[in-house]
C-alpha positions as CSV (number, residue, x, y, z in Angstrom):
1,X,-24.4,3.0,10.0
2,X,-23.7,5.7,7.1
3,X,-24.1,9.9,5.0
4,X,-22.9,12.7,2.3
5,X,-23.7,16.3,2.5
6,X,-26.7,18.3,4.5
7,X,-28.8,20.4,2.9
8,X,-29.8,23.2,4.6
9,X,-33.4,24.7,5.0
10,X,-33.5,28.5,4.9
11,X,-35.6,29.4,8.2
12,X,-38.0,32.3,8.3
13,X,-37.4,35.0,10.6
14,X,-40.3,34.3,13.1
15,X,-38.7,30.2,13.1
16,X,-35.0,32.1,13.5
17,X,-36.6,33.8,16.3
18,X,-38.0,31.0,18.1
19,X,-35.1,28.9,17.8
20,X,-32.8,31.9,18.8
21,X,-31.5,31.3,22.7
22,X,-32.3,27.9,23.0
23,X,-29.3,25.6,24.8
24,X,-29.1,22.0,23.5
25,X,-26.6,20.1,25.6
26,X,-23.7,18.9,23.3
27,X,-24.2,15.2,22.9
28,X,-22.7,12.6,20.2
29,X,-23.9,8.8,19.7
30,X,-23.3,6.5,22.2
31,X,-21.9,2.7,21.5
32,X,-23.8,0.3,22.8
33,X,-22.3,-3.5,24.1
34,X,-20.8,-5.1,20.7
35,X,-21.5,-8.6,20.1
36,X,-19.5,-11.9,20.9
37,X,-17.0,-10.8,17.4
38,X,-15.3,-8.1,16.4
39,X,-17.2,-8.0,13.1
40,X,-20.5,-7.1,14.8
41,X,-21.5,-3.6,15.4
42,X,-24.2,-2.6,17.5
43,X,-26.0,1.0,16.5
44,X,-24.3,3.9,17.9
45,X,-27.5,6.2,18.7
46,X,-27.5,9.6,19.7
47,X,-28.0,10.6,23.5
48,X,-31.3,12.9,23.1
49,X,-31.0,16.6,24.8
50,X,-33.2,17.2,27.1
51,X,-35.2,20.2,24.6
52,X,-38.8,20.6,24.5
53,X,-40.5,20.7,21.4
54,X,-43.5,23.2,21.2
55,X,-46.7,21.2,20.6
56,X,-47.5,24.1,18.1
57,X,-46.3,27.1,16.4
58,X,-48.1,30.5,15.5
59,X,-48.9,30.9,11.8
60,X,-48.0,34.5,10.8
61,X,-50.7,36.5,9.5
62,X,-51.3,36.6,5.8
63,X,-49.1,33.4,5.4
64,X,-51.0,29.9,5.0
65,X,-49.2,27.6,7.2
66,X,-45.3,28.1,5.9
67,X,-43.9,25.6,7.8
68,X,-46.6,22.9,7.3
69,X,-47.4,23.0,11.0
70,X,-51.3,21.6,10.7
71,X,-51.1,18.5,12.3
72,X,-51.8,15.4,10.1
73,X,-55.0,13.9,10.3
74,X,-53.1,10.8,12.1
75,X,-52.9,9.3,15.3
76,X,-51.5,6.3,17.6
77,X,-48.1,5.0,17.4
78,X,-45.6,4.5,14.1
79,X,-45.8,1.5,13.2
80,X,-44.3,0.7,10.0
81,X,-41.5,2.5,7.8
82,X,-40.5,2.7,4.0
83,X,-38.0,4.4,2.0
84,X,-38.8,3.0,-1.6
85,X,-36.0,4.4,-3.5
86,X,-33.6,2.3,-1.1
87,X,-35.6,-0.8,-0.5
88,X,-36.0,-0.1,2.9
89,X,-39.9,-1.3,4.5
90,X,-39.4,-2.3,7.9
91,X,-41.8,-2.2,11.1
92,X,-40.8,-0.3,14.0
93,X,-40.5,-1.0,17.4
94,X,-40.6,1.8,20.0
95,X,-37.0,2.9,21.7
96,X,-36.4,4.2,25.2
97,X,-33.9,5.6,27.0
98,X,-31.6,3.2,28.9
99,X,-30.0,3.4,33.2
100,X,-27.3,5.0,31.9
101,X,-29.2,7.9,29.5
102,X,-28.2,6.5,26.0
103,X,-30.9,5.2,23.6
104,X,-31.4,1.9,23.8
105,X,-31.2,0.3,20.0
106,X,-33.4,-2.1,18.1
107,X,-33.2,-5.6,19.5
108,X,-32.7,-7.1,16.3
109,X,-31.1,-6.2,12.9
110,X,-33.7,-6.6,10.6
111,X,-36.2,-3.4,12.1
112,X,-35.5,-0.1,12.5
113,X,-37.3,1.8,15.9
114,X,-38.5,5.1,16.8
115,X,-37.4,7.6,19.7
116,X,-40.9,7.1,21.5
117,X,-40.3,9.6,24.2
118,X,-39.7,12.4,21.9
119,X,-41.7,13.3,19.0
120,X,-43.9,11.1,16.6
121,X,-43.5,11.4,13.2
122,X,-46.1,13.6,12.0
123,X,-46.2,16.0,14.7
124,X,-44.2,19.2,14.8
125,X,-40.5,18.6,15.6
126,X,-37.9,16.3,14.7
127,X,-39.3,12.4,14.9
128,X,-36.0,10.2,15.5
129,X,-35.8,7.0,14.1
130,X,-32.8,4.7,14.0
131,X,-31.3,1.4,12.5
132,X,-28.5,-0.9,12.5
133,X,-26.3,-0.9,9.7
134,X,-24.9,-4.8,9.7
135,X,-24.2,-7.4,11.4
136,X,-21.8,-10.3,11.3
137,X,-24.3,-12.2,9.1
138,X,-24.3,-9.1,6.3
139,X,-26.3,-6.2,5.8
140,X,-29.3,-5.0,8.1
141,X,-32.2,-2.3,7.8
142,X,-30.5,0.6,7.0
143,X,-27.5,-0.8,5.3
144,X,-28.8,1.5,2.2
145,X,-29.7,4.2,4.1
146,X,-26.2,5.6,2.3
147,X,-27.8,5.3,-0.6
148,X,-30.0,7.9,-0.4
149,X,-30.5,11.2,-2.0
150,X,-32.6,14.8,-1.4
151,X,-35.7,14.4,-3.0
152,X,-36.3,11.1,-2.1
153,X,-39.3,10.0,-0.5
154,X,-40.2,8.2,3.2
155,X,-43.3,7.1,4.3
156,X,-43.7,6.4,7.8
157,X,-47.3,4.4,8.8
158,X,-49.2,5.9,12.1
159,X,-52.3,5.0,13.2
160,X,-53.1,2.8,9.8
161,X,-52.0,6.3,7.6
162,X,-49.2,7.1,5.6
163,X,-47.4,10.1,6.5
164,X,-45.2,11.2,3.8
165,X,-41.6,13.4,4.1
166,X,-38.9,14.2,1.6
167,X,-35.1,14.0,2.0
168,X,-33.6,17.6,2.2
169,X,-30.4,16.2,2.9
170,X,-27.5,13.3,4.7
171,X,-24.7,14.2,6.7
172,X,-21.8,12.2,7.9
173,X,-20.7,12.9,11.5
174,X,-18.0,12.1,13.8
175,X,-19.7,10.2,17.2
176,X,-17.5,12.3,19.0
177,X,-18.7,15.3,17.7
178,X,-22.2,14.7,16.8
179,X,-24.6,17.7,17.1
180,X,-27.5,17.1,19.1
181,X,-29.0,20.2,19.1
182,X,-28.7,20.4,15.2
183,X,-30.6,16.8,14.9
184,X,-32.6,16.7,18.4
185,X,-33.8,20.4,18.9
186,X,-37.6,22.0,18.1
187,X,-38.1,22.9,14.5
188,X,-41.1,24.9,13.5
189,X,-42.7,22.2,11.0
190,X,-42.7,18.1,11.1
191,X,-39.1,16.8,10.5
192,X,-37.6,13.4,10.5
193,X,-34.2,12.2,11.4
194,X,-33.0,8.4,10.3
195,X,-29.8,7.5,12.0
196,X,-27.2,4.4,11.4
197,X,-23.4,4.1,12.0
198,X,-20.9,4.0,9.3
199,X,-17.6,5.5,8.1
200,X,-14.4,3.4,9.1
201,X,-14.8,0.6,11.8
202,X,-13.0,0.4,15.0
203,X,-11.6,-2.4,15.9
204,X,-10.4,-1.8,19.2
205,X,-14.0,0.0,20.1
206,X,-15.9,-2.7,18.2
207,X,-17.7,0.3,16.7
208,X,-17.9,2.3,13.4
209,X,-16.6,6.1,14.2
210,X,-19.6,8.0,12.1
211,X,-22.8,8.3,12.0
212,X,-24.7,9.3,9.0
213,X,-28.3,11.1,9.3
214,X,-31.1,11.9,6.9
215,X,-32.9,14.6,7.1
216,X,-36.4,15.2,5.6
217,X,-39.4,17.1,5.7
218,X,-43.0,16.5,6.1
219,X,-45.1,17.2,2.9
């Protein structure tokens, strides 16, 4: 799967304060079973901390909503997923944890799936979705998921409604050093995390080394 630089979001004080103190077990992504060839890479996905996200947030007086915390008027599952400015539109199947803890990936290579048991896109925290990169017969979803850039727009259908976010920024990371709490734990507003492999393949793991993750923000 694949990413360049992460942009930042400057937090208020009151989000800085809420955040402060808050342990998120170190984690990285997790390679799953490869397929029958070593050309065939199955999606390293990240193991989720075990972090509650805070339903809601208070709005600090004389400030309308800063963090765009008002849930959208949405509701039932994601369903569908598109990222126009990459060519991505791909429906989404829901992703569970595993026996063993790890996320278990989409089943095939041509959708992309959502974390189910942590937070929906659209409600406050960070909403995970994730995708394979390739496969031995070429590219899959989010083989252009590398090709995005901040600004950019995703749309992620719930409930028959679009719910809209824009990139704030991509960052590469080793799997052996990925930082769960940075991509797993509570924000104060509705966030979205997309997640493939990418970087240089391993042959001898059957795995790409990196994983590259979007960030974006509701609104």
């Amino acid at each position: 799967m694949t990413v360049r630089t992460t942009a930042r979001r400057a937090l208020l004080p009151v989000a800085v304060a809420l955040l402060t103190g808050i342990v998120v077990a170190a984690g990285y992504l997790v390679t799953h079973e490869p397929r029958a060839t070593p050309d065939v890479v199955a999606p390293a996905v990240p193991v989720p901390s075990n972090v509650p996200v805070p339903s809601d947030w208070p709005e600090p007086a004389g400030v309308p909503d800063p963090f765009r915390t008002a849930k959208p008027e949405v509701n039932g599952l994601p369903t569908r997923l598109r990222v126009a400015a990459v060519g991505i539109d791909t429906e989404l199947e829901t992703l569970h944890l595993g026996a063993d803890g790890e996320l278990v990936p989409p089943k095939g290579d041509e959708r992309a799936g959502w974390y189910a048991d942590g937070t929906a896109p659209g409600d406050v925290g960070p909403a995970v979705l994730a995708g394979h990169v390739d496969s031995r017969s070429g590219p899959a979803v989010f083989y252009r998921l590398r090709e995005i850039d901040v600004g950019d727009r995703i749309e992620v259908i719930r409930g028959g409604a679009a719910v809209t976010f824009t990139v704030t920024g991509t960052a590469w990371y080793p799997k052996k050093a990925f930082p769960t709490g940075r991509v797993y734990g509570p924000t104060p507003d509705r966030q979205l995390r997309l997640i493939t492999c990418g970087g240089v393949f391993d042959r001898s793991l059957r795995s790409y080394r990196d994983n590259l993750v979007v960030y974006a923000v509701a609104g």
